[in-house]
N, C-alpha and C positions, 0 to 999 in steps of 0.2 A: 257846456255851452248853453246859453240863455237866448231866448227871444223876446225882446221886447212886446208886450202888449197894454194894454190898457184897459183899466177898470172903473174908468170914469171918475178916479179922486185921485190918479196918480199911477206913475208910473211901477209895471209889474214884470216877473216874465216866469217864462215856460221850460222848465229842464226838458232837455232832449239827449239825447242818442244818437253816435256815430256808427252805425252799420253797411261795412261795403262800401263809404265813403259818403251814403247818404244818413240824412240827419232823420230821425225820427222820435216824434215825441214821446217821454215816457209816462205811465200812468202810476202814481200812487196810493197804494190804499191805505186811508188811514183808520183806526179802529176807534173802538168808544174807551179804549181802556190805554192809558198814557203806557209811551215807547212799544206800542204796538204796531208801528208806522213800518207797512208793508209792501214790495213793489210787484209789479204785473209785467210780463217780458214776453217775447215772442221768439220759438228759437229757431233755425234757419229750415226747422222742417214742419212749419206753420203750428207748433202746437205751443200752448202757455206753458210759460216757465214761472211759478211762483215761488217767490222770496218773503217767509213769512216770519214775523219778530214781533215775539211777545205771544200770548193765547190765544189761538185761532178756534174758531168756532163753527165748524160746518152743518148749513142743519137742509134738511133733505126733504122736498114737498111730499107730501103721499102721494104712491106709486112710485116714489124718486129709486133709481139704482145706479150704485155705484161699482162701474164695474173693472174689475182689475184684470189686469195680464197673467198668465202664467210667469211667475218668476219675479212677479213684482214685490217690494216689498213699501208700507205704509211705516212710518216712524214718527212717533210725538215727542218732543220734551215734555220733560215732567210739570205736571200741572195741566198740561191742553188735555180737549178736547177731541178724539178723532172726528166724531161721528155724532151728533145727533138726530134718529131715525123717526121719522114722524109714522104715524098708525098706519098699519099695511105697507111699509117702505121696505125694500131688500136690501141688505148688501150681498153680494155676488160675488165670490173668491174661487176661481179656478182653481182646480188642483194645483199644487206646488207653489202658490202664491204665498206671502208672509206678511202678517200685520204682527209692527212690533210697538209695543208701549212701553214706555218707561216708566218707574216707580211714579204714580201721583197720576200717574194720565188714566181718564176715563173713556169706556166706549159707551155711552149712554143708549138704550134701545126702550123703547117705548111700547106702551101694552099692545101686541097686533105686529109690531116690526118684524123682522127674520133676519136670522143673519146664516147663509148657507155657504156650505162647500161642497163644490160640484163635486162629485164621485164620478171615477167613470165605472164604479160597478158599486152596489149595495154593500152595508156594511152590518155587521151583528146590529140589531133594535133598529132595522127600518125596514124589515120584512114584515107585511101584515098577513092577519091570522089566516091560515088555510092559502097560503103564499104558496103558487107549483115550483117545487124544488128544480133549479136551472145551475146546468153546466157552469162551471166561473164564480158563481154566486159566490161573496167573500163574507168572513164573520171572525170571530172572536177563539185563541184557543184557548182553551178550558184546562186546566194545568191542574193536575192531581200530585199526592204526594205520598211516595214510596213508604212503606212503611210492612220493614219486615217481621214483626212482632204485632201484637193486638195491641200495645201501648196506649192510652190518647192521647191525644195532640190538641187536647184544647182542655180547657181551667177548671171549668165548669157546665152543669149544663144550662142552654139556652145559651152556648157561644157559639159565634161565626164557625165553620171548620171548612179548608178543602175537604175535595175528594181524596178520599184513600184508597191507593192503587197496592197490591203486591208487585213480589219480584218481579214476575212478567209483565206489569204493567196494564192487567186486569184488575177492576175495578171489586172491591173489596164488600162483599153484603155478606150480612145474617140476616135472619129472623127478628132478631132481636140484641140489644147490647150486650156483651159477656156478664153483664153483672147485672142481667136477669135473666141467666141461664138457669134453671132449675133439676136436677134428676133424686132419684129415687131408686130404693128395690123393695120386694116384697116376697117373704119365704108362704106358698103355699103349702107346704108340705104336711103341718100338722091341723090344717084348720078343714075342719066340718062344716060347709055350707054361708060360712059367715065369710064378710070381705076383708081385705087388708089393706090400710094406708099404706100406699107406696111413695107418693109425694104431699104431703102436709101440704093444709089451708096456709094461704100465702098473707094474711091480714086481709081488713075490711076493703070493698071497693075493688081488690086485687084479683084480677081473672088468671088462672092456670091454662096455658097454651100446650099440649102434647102431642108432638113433634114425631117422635120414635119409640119403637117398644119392640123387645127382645123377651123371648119366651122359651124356656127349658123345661123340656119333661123327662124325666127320669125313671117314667114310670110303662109298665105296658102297654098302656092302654089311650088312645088317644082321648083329651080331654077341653070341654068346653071354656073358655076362661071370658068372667063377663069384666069390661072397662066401665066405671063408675065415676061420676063426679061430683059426689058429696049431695045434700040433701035428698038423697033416698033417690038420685037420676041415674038413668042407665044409659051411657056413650055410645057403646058399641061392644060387637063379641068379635073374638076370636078361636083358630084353634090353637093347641100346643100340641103336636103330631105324637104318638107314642115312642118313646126312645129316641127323642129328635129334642126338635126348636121349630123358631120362625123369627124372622128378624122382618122389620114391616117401619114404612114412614107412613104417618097419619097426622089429620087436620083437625084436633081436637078439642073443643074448649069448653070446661068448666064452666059452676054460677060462680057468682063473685065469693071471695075466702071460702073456696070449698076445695077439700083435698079429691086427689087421683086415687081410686081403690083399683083393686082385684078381686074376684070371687072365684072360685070354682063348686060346683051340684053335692062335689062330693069330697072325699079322699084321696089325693095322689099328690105325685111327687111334682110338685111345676115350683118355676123359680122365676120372677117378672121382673123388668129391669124398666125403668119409664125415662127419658127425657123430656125438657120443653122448655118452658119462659113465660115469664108473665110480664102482664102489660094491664093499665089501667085502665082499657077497655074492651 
């Protein structure tokens, strides 16, 4: 239905709308970009109904927010625009809300914009530093991966790796990699006063870490036994008890390519056993 009006060179008229039996004028938008010609409606529970055809373009004044329902959801054809957010603008997505785009659609956000979703509790990386630990607080699970053997699980080194967990699910450390485990032994039994390499210089740069040492004497007499680490350094003493041993874990570290010795003062029967690993620092 038309009404006639006039524009001062001739006759024109106005499309309307039958609602409820009354006539109401409708309003057209039309755009700058040809078949973009769009209409504006009113639906019977006073809110806009827009019918939009061709690339729409929304652009949002600073401070502007747009704010959505729970449950709602946003859809563009391919090629529009949702959203353009002027500096310091939000958009504001309640939980369970859905903004969906189709292939070609852009959400364009400008340097300063924000585009947030309500949380109703924090999630892993928006806890700040020295944050007090709260009941509920949510976050991210950290997924390790089983591994019943020392095997690796990755290429090379300097790659990505999970966590490696054992059978029970406990998380898996050494010291150090299996393939710079180190060990050694060392017969005192014929040597006079002088020391014995038990674990060789490892290369230049290359520090020897010693971990554990086990000690056998054989002999009557309980006996001194010095731990040495190459250029003429002394680590640490122990005993070897007479007709016994000593099994002991220690935190001991080398100069750089310097072997692990043994000494004893004098004559007897001791037998030294060393592990460790080494590290390039």
């Amino acid at each position: 239905m038309t009404i006639p009006i006039s524009t001062g060179s001739g006759a024109a008229s106005v499309a309307a709308d039958v609602i409820s039996g009354e006539q109401y004028q409708e309003i057209k938008i039309v755009g700058a970009e040809a078949g973009s010609t769009s209409t504006l409606g009113i639906t019977p529970d006073g809110s806009a109904l827009v019918s939009v055809v061709g690339r729409p373009t929304v652009v949002f004044s600073n401070s502007s927010i747009l704010a959505v329902p729970v449950g709602s959801v946003i859809t563009t054809p391919i090629g529009s625009i949702i959203a353009v957010l002027q500096s310091s603008s939000i958009l504001a997505v309640p939980v369970g809300s859905v903004i969906t785009t189709q292939i070609g659609s852009v959400i364009a956000v400008h340097v300063g914009s924000i585009i947030t979703v309500i949380q109703a509790a924090s999630v892993a990386g928006t806890y700040e530093q020295d944050a007090v630990y709260s009941v509920g607080g949510r976050g991210l699970l950290m997924l390790g991966v089983r591994r019943d053997t020392l095997a690796s699980i990755t290429s090379a080194s300097n790659d990505y790796s999970p966590i490696v967990v054992g059978p029970d699910g406990a998380v898996t450390e050494h010291d150090a990699p299996i393939t710079r485990w180190v060990q050694g032994t060392g017969d005192l039994r014929v040597v006079l006063g002088a020391s014995v390499t038990v674990i060789a210089a490892q290369g230049a740069s290359v520090f020897t870490y010693l971990r554990e040492v086990q000690l056998a004497n054989l002999g009557s007499a309980s006996v001194l036994v010095t731990i040495g680490g190459g250029l003429g350094s002394i680590l640490g003493y122990t005993i070897a008890p007479a007709g016994g041993g000593s099994n002991f874990i220690t935190r001991i570290k080398t100069g750089a390519n310097s072997a692990l010795t043994a000494s004893i003062s004098g004559t007897a029967s001791v037998l030294v056993s060393y592990q460790g690993f080494t590290a390039d620092i």
